[in-house]
MISETI-817644 format. One line per field, with one value per residue (C-alpha): residue in one letter; residue number from 1; x, y, z. Coordinates in steps of 0.02 Angstrom, whole numbers, plus 32768, in hexadecimal, padded with zeros to 4 digits. Layout:
residues N
residu	(a/...);
num	(NUM/...);
px	(X/...);
py	(Y/...);
pz	(Z/...);
This chain:
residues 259
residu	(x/x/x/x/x/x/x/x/x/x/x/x/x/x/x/x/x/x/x/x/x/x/x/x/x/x/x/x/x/x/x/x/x/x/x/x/x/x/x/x/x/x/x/x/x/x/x/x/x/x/x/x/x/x/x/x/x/x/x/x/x/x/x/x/x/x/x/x/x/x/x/x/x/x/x/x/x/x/x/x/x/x/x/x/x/x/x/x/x/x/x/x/x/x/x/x/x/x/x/x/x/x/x/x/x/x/x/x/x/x/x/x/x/x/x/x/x/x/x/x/x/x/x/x/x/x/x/x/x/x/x/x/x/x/x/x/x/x/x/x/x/x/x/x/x/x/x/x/x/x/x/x/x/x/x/x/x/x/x/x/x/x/x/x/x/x/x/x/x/x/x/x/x/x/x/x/x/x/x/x/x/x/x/x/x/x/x/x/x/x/x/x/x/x/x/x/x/x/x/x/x/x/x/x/x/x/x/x/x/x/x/x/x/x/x/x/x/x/x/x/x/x/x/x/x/x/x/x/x/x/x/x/x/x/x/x/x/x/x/x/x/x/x/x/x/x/x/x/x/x/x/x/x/x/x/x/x/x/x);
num	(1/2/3/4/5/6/7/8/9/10/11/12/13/14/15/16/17/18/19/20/21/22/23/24/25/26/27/28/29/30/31/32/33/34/35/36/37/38/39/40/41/42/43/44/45/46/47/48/49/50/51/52/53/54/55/56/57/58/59/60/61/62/63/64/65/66/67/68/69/70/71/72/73/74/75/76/77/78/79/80/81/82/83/84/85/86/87/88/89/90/91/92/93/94/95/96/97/98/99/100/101/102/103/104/105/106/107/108/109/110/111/112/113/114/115/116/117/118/119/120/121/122/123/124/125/126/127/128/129/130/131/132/133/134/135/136/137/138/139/140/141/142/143/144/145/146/147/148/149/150/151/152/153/154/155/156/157/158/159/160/161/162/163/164/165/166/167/168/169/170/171/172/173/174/175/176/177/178/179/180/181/182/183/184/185/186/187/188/189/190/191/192/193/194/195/196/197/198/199/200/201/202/203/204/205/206/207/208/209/210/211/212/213/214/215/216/217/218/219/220/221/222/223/224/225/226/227/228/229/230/231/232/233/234/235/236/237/238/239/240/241/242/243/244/245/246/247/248/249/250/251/252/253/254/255/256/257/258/259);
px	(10FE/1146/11DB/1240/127A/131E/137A/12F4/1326/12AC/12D1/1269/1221/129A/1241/1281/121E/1269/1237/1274/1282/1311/12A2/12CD/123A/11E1/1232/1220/115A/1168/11C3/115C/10C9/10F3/1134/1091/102A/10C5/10BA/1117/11C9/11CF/1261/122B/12B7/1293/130B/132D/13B2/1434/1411/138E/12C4/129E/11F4/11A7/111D/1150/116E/122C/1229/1210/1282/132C/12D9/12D3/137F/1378/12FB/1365/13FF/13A8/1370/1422/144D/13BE/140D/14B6/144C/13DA/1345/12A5/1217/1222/11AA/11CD/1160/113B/1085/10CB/111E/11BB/1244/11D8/11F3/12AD/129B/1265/12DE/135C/132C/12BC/127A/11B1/11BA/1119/10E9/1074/0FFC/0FF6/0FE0/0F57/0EF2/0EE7/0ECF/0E35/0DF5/0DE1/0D80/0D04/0CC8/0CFC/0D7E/0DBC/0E71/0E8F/0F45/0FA4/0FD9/0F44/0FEA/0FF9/0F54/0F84/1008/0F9E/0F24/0FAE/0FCC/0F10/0F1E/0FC2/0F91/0ED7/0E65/0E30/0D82/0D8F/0DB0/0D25/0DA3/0E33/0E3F/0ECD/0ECF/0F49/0FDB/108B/10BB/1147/10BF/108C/1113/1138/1075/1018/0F81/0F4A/0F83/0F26/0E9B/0E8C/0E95/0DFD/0DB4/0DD6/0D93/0CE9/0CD1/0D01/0C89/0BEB/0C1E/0C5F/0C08/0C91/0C9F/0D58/0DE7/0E90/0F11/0F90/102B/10B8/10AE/1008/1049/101F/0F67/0F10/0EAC/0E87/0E42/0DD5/0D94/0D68/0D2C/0CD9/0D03/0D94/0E34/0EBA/0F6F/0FFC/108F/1028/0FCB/1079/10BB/1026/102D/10E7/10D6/105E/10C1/1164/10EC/10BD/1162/114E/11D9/11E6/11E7/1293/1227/1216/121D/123E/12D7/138C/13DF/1443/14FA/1542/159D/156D/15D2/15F4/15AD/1549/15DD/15B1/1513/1587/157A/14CB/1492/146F/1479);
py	(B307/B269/B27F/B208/B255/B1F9/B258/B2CC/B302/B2FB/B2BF/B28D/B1B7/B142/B09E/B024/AFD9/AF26/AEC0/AE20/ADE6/AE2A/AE85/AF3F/AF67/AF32/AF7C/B02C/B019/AFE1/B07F/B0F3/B0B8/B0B5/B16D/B1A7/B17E/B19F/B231/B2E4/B2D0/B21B/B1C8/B135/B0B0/B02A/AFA3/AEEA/AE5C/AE52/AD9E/AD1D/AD04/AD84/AD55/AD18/AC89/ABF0/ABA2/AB90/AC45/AC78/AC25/AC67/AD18/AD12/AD21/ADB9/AE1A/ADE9/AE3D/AED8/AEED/AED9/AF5C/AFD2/AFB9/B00D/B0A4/B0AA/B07E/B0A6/B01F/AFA8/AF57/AEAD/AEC2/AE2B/ADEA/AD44/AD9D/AD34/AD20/ADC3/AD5C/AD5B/AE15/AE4F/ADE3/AE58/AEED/AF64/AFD1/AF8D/AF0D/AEFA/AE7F/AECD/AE34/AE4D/AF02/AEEB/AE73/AEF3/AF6C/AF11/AEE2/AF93/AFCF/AF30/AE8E/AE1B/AE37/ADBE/ADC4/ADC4/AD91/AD55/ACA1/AC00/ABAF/AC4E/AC38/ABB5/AC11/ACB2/AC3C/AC12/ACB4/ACE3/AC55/AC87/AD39/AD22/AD60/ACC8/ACF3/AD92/AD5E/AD18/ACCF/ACC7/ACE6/ACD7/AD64/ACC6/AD35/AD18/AD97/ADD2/ADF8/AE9D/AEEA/AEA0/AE84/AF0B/AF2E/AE80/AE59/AEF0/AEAC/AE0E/AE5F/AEC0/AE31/ADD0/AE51/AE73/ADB5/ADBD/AE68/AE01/AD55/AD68/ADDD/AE45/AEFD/AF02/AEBE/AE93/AE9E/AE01/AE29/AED3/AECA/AF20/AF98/B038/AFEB/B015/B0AD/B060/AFC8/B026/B088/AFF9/AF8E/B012/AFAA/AFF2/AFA6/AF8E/AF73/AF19/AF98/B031/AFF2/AFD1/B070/B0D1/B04D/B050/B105/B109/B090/B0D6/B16F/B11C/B10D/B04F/AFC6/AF00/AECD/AE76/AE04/AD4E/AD16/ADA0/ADBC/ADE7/AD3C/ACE3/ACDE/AC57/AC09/AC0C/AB96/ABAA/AC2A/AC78/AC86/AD38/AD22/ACF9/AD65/ADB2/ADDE/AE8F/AEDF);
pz	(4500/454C/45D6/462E/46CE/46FE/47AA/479D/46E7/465C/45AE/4531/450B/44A7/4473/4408/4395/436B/42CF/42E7/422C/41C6/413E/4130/40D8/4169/41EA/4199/419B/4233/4278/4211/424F/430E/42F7/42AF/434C/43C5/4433/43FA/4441/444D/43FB/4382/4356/42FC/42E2/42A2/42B6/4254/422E/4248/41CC/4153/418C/421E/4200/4272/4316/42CD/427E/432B/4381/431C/431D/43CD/43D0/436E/43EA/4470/4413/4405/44A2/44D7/445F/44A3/455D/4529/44D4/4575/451D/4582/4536/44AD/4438/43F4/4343/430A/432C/437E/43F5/4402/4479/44F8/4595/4569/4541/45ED/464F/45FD/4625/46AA/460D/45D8/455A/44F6/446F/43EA/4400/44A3/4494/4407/4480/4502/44A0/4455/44EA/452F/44AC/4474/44D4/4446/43B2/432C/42EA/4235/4202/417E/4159/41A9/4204/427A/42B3/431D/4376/438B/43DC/4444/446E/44A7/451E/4559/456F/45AA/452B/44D4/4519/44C1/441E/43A3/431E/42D9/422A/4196/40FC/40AC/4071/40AB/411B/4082/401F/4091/4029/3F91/3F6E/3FCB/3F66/3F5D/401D/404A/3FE2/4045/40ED/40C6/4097/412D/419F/4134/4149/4207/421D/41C1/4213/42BB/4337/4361/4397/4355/42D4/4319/4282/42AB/4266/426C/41AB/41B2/4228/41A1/4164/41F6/41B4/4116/414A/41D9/4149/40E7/416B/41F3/4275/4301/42B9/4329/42FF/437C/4357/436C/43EA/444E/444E/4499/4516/453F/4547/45D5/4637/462E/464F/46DF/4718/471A/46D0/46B9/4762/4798/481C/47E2/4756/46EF/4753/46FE/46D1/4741/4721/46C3/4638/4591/450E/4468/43DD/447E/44F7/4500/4555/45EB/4685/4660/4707/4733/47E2);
């Protein structure tokens, strides 16, 4: 079981599982998924924006949903969330995330690197559409583990089609990994989008490769920090954000500083 212990009382884990596109599909397999592998008594909510990309597969699709993650993890302050997970394979706007609040924010590419890394020397990611290969490349650089990775590789579906196609998306995926188990000299498959969040088993199956998955790869790991006792550290530059004015549509981001 996984307790929080606040004033010496124990309750059980609350982490909030954030997809940052507005697709509710999504979000559901997204939440199913990250309760599966949660531990008994930990409380799984997964959430999205109210507004913003029904899909997330640019540089500009990322920057509005940003917006949205940050919105949620406001809402997850007033219901004293304890971790969140920003779903989305791009991890946008997580830097923004943890300046908001002490509770472990973890992006599911960043969780899914680590999480590689532990159990194989090298790993290739297989994801959806050839543009977001670029930006998980930026990504390994950004986190470090470009060293670990072999290659990059795209399945070519839009990320919609995890859903509305999911026999032949599921199809390609496989595909992609055989290609990256033959071709690449890897130990292990990194699955580069929350979409594929429930494929996991099947494509391990297929594939007999270690498969791991960003979303349920977070929540083990926020889990043993909170576990750990540990939080976003309000040192630097992940500090709360200073006070001042905001103009306009985001006047209410005025005042966001936290004692």
């Amino acid at each position: 079981y996984s307790f929080v212990y606040i004033h010496g009382q124990a309750r059980f884990m609350h982490i909030r599982v954030i997809n940052p596109n507005t697709t509710h599909a999504m979000t559901e397999t997204i939440g199913e998924a990250a309760k599966a592998v949660a531990a008994p008594g930990t409380r799984i909510t997964a959430s999205q924006p109210d507004s913003g990309p029904v899909s997330i597969e640019s540089h500009f699709d990322e920057a509005v949903s940003a917006l949205g993650v940050v919105e949620e993890v406001r809402a997850g302050e007033r219901e004293g969330t304890d971790a969140y997970i920003i779903a989305c394979f791009g991890d946008p706007g997580l830097y923004a995330a943890r300046e908001l609040t002490r509770a472990p924010v973890i992006g599911i590419a960043e969780a899914a690197f680590h999480v590689a890394s532990l159990i194989s020397t090298r790993f290739s990611v297989v994801t959806t559409l050839p543009r977001t290969l670029i930006i998980a490349e930026h990504l390994l650089d950004n986190y470090g583990f470009r060293h670990s990775c072999r290659r990059l590789r795209a399945a070519d579906i839009p990320v919609l089609d995890l859903e509305e196609n999911p026999d032949i998306a599921l199809e390609r995926i496989i595909d992609e990994c055989l290609k990256a188990k033959r071709e690449d000299n890897i130990g292990a498959i990194v699955l580069g989008c929350g979409g594929m969040a429930d494929l996991t088993p099947q494509i391990s199956d297929a594939v007999g490769l270690p498969v791991v998955e960003g979303v349920t790869a977070a929540v083990k790991l926020a889990e043993a920090v909170v576990g750990l006792g540990l939080g976003t550290s309000k040192f630097g530059d992940l500090a709360f954000p200073g006070s001042k004015r905001f103009t306009g549509r985001f006047a209410e981001y005025s005042d966001l500083a936290h004692g």
